[in-house]
Each structure stands twice: as C-alpha cells, then as structure tokens.
C-alpha positions in Angstrom: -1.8 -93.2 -160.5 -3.2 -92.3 -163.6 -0.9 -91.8 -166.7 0.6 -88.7 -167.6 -1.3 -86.4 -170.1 0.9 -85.9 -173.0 1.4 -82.2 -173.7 3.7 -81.6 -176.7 1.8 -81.1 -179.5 2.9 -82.5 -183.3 5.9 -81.8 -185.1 5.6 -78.2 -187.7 5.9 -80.2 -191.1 7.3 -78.6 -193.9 5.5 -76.1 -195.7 2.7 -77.1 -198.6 3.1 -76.1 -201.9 -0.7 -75.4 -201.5 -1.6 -73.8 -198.6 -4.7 -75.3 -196.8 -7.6 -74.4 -194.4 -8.3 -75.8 -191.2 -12.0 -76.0 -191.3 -12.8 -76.9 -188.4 -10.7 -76.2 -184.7 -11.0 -74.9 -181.2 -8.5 -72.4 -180.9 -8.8 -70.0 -177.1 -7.2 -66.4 -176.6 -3.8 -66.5 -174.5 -4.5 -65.7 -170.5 -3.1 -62.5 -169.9 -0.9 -63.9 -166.8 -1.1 -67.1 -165.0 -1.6 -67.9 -161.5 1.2 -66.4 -160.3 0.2 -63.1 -162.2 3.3 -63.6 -164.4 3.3 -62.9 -168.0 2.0 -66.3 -169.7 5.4 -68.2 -171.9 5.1 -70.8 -174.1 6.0 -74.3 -172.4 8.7 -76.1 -173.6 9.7 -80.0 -172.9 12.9 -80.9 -172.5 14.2 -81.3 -175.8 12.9 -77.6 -176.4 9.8 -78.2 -178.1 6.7 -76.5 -177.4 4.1 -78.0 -175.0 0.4 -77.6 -175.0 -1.0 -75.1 -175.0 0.6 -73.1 -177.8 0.7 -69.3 -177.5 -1.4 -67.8 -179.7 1.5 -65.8 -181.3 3.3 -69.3 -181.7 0.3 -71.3 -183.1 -0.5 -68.4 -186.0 3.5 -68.9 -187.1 3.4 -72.3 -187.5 0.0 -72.3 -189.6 2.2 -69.8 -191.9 5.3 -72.1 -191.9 3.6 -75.6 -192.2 0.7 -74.5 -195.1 -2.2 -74.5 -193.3 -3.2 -70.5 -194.4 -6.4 -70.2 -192.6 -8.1 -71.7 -189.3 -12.3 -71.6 -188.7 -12.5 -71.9 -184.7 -15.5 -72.8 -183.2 -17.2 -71.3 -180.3 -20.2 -73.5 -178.9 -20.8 -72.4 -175.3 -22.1 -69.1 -173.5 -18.5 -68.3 -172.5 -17.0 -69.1 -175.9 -19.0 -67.2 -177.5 -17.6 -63.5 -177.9 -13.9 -64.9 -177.6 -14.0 -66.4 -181.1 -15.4 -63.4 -182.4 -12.5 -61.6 -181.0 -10.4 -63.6 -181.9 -11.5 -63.5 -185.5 -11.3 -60.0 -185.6 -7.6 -59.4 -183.9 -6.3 -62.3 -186.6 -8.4 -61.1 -189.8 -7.6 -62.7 -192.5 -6.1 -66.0 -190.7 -9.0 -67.6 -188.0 -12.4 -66.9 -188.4 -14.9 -68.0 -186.3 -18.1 -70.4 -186.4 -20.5 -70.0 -183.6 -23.2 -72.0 -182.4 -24.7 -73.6 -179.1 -23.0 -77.3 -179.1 -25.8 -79.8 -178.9 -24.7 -81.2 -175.5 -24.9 -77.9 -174.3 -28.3 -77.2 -175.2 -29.5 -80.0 -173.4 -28.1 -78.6 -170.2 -29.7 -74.9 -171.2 -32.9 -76.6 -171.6 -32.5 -78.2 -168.2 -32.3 -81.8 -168.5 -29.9 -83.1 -166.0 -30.1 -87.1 -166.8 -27.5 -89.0 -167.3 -26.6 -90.1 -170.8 -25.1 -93.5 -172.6 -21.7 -92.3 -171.6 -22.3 -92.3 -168.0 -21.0 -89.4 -166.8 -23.0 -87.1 -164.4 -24.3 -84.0 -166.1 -21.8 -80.8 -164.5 -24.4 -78.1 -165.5 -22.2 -74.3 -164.9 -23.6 -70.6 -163.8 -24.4 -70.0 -167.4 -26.5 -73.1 -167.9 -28.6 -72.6 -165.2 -29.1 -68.6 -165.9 -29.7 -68.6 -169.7 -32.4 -70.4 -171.2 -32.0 -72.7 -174.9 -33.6 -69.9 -176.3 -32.1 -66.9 -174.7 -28.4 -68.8 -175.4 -29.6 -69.3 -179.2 -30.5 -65.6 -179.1 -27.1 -64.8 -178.8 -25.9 -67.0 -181.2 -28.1 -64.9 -183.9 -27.1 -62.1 -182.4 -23.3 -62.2 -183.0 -23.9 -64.6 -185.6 -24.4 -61.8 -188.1 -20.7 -60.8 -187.8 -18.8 -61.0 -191.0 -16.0 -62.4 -189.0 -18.3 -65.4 -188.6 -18.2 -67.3 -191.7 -20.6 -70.2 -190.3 -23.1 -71.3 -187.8 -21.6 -74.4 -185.8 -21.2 -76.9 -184.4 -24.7 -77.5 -184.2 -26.4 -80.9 -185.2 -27.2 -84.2 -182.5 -25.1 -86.2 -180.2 -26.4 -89.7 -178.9 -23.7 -90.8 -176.8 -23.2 -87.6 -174.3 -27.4 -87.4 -174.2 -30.2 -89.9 -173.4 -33.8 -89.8 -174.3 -35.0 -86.5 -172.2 -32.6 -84.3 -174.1 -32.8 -85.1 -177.4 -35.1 -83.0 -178.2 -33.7 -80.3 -176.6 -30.8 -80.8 -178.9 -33.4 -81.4 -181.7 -34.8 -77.8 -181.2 -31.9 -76.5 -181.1 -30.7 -77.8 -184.3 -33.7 -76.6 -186.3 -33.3 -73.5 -184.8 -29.7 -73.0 -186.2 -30.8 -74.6 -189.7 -32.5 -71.2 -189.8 -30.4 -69.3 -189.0 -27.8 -70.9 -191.5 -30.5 -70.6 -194.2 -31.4 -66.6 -192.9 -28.0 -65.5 -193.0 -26.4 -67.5 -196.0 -24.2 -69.2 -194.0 -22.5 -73.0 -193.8 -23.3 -74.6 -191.3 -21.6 -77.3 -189.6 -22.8 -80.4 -188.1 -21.6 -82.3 -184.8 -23.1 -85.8 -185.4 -22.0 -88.4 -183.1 -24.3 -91.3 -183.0 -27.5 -89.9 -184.5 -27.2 -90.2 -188.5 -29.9 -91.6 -189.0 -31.7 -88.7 -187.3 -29.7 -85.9 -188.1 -30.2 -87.0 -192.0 -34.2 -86.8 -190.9 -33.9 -83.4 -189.7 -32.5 -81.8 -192.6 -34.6 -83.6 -194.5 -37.8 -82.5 -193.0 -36.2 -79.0 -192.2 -34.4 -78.5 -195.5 -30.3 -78.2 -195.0 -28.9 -74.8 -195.7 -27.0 -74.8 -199.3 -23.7 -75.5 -197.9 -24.0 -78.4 -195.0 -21.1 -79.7 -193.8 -20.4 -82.7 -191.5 -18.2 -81.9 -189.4 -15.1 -84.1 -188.0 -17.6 -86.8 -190.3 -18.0 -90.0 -188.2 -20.5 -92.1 -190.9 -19.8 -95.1 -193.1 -20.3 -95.6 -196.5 -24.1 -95.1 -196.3 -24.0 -91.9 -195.2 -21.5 -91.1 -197.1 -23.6 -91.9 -200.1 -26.6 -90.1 -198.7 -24.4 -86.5 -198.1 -23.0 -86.7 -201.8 -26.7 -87.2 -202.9 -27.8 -84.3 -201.4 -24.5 -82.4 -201.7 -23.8 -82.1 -198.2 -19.9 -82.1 -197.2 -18.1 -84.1 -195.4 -15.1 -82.8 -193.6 -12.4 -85.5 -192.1 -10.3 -85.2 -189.3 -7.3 -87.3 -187.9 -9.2 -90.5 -187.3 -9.0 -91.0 -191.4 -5.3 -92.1 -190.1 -5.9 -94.5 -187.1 -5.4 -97.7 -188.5 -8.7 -99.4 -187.0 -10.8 -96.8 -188.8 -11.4 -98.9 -192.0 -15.1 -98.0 -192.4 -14.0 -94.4 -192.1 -11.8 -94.6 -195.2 -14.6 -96.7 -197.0 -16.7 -93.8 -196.3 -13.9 -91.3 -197.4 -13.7 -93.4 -200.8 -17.5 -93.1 -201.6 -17.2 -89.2 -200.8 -16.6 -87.5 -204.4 -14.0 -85.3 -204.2 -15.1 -81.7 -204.9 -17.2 -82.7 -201.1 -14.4 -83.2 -199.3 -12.9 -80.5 -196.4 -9.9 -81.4 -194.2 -10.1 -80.3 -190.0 -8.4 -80.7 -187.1 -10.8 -80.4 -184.1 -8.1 -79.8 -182.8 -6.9 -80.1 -179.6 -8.6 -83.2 -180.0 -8.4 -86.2 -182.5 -4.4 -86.0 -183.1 -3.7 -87.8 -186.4 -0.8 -90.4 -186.8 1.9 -90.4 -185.8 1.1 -88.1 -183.2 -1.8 -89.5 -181.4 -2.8 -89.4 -177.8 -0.8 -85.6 -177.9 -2.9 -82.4 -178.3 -3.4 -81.5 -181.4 -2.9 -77.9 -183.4 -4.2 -76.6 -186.7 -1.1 -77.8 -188.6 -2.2 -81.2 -187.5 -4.5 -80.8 -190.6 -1.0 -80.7 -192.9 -0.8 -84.2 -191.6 -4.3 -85.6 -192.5 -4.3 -84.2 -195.8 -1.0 -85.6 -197.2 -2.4 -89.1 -195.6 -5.7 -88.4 -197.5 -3.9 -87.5 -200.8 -1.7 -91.2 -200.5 -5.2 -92.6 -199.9 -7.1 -91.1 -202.5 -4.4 -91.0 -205.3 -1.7 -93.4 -204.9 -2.4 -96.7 -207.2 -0.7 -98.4 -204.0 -2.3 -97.2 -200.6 -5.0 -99.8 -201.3 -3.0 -102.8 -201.1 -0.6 -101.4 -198.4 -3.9 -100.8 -196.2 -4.9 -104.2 -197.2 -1.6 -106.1 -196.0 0.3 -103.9 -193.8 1.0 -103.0 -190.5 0.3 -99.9 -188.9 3.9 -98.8 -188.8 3.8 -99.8 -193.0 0.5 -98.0 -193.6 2.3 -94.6 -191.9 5.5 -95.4 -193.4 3.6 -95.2 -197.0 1.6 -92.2 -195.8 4.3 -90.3 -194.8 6.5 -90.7 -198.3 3.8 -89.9 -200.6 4.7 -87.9 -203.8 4.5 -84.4 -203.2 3.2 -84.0 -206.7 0.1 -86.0 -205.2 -0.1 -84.1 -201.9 -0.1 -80.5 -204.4 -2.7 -82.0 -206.3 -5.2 -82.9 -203.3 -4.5 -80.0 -201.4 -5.8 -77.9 -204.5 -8.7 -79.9 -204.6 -9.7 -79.0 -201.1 -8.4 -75.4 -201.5 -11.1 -75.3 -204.0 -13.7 -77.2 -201.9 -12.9 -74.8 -198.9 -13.3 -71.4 -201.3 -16.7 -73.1 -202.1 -18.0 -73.5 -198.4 -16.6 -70.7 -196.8 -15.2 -68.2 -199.3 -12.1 -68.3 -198.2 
C-alpha cells in the first residue's frame, strides 16, 4: 500500500507589512454539493485545521489575513477555461485569471498520442479528441480579450511530459500565443520544463511580448543571465526553499531584482517547511520571506554554505522583518510592472 496523500495544507502566517501577489496559481470554483448531494464543508484534520481542498470562501480569507493581496490563477485546458474567467469576475479585485492552452495539452489537441520521456501513457479526454490545437487556441483568443484576464498563460515547451512527435505541436502552439500576448498587450507566461534552450530560440526568432515571464522559473545561472539580458522575468516558486536546489538559488542570485515575481503553483511545489502537503496562495508568504533572507541577509550565504537543512530553515524562518518589508516592496513593484496590479 501506497502512502497516504497528505491533505492539510500550510500554516496562515502572519500578516505582511506589504501585501504581495501570487503570480502564478491554480485555484478551481467550490462543487456545489458532493457526492452525496450535500452542501460541500471545508475538511478539517484532527487537530481542526483545514484539509485540502480549501473552500473558496476559506482560501480568499486567508490571502487577506496572511499578505498575499492578490492571486493570478491559471486556466490551461478546454474545461478550465471559462471557470477562471468566472472566477476572476465573482472575486474582482482579488484572483484574476491567465488563460492559455498548456503545452502538454496541445500536444494531445494536435493528436500525438506517443509516449514521452516520463513514461506515462498519454490519457487523451472528450475534449482532446473533439477540439482541434487550433479550434482550442481559438478559444483562448476568444476569452482572452477579457479584462479579467490580465495574461496569456501558461504557454511555452515541456520536454519531459512530450517526446519528439509533439514538440512541435507544442512549438505551434507557443508562437501562436506569443501573438496573441503581443496583439492584446498582455504578459505572458511561460511553462518551461526542460526546453531552455529552445524556448529562448523561439522568442528569439518570434520576438517575446514586452512583459515575458518564466513562470515557476526552473533555469540556472545561464538562463538566468540570458532573461535579465533581454528583460524577461523570472518568477520563483517554492523549490527556491528545497535545500538540494542550489543552482536554483545561483540562478535567483544572477536575477536583478526589479525581474523578480514570487508564485505558488500552487497546489503544487509546497515550500519548506511544508512540503509534500498541497499548497495554497499564502504558501507564496513563505517563499518570499525565504527569498528576502536569501537576497538580503549578509549571513544566508554562509548558513547555506555550512548548514543543515533544519539550520538553513531555522535562518529563513527568523529573518528581520525590516528585510522581508523591504523585498516584498520590491516585488510589489515588480508585480504592478507585469500585471498592473
């Protein structure tokens, strides 16, 4: 037997003196009942905390009460689609949305069914096999024009889900929302997993919108020196605080800092200590204050160098709040320049 999933999700911190954006997440509309019909209620473990998922109610409180002021979710499928924009509409003001056909789902549009690096078995759905790459990207532009939709996204190549039959499937598909970002004056945001050198090629050739922004940004140094050349953004995400993820913080380090964004992606890449749980927009209070000890304390550099895990969090998690207020206005600032919010 497998082990358990863990559903509690991480702790509300306390509130920022600077609220921040969550630039990046997945967030999905409530049920209206469950199986039973009943009317859906948040789950609790047994100490009384709240479980995964978190009730959309529930989740826009604890943005409020933790500092994170805004959320960007990201619809990248047929069915996801509308739902954001919905969404973004019913919570104006707090979650926008970014839409976009996901790259691993335009190579299932475009009918390639081979099985990628990863070695999982393609699971094509209804919507796959009745809506062509183009017809699917046609209702990206389509809803795309919404002013609820501050970007186009995620969009960009992914290497390890796709092998050589749909890449350019997912290439096409990529230039096609590079227009659409440079058409409608939009960000757009990149999923890049795999494929820098490539992805860096097609903008190149196709000419990045103005505001490019890698997100959950996977690169090294290199590419981090290439996306400060041209401007692009990067936009980090709770790997920055796994401790075997030292070419992540290299590449954070040769980032300037009016090019950095903070995310969550949530419910996925949890950041310390909470990994391995579900993760929530507030997650992103967490990354920032570890990015503000990283970037600004004269010590995170030596306590990276020589310390544990357990020391490196320890450090992280006590850094002067005069620092966190600092670097959270930086990418308050960085976030107003991307997305105008």
């Amino acid at each position: 037997m497998g082990k358990k999933k863990k559903l509690n999700v991480p702790d509300i911190p306390p509130r920022l003196r600077v609220p921040i954006v969550d630039n990046h997440t997945h967030i999905y509309p409530d049920p209206k009942s469950d199986s039973a019909g009943e009317s859906v209620r948040q789950l609790l473990t047994e100490d009384g905390k709240w479980r995964f998922p978190v009730l959309e109610s529930n989740l826009v409180w604890a943005m409020a009460h933790s500092g994170v002021r805004a959320a960007v979710t990201s619809g990248c499928e047929i069915p996801e689609l509308e739902p954001a924009l919905v969404l973004a509409h019913r919570r104006a003001g707090t979650i926008f949305a970014a839409l976009a056909i996901h790259p691993n789902e335009a190579v299932l549009h475009a009918g390639v069914r081979e099985v990628g690096p990863d070695g999982l078995e393609p699971q094509p759905q209804l919507w796959h096999e009745e809506v062509s790459l183009a017809e699917a990207i046609a209702q990206v532009v389509d809803l795309a024009r919404d002013d609820a939709v501050l970007a186009v996204g995620e969009t960009g190549l992914d290497y390890f889900r796709t092998a050589d039959a749909g890449k350019e499937a997912q290439k096409e598909a990529f230039r096609a929302h590079i227009a659409l970002a440079k058409e409608l004056d939009k960000p757009m945001q990149i999923h890049d997993r795999d494929a820098h050198a490539d992805v860096v090629e097609v903008l190149l050739k196709e000419g990045a919108p103005e505001r490019t922004v890698f997100h959950c940004f996977s690169g090294d140094a290199e590419l981090a020196a290439i996306c400060a050349q041209h401007g692009w953004y990067a936009s980090f995400a709770g790997p920055l605080t796994y401790h075997a993820n030292r070419s992540l913080r290299e590449a954070f380090m040769a980032m300037p800092s009016e090019l950095i964004l903070v995310e969550t992606d949530a419910p996925y890449l949890t950041p310390m200590p909470f990994r391995g749980h579900p993760n929530t927009p507030w997650g992103a209070v967490y990354t920032a204050r570890f990015m503000a000890w990283l970037r600004l304390d004269a010590h995170a550099a030596d306590v990276l160098a020589d310390g544990t895990a357990t020391q490196v969090q320890a450090a992280a998690g006590s850094v002067d709040e005069d620092l966190v207020e600092r670097w959270c206005g930086q990418l308050n600032a960085n976030t107003e320049a991307v997305y105008g919010i």
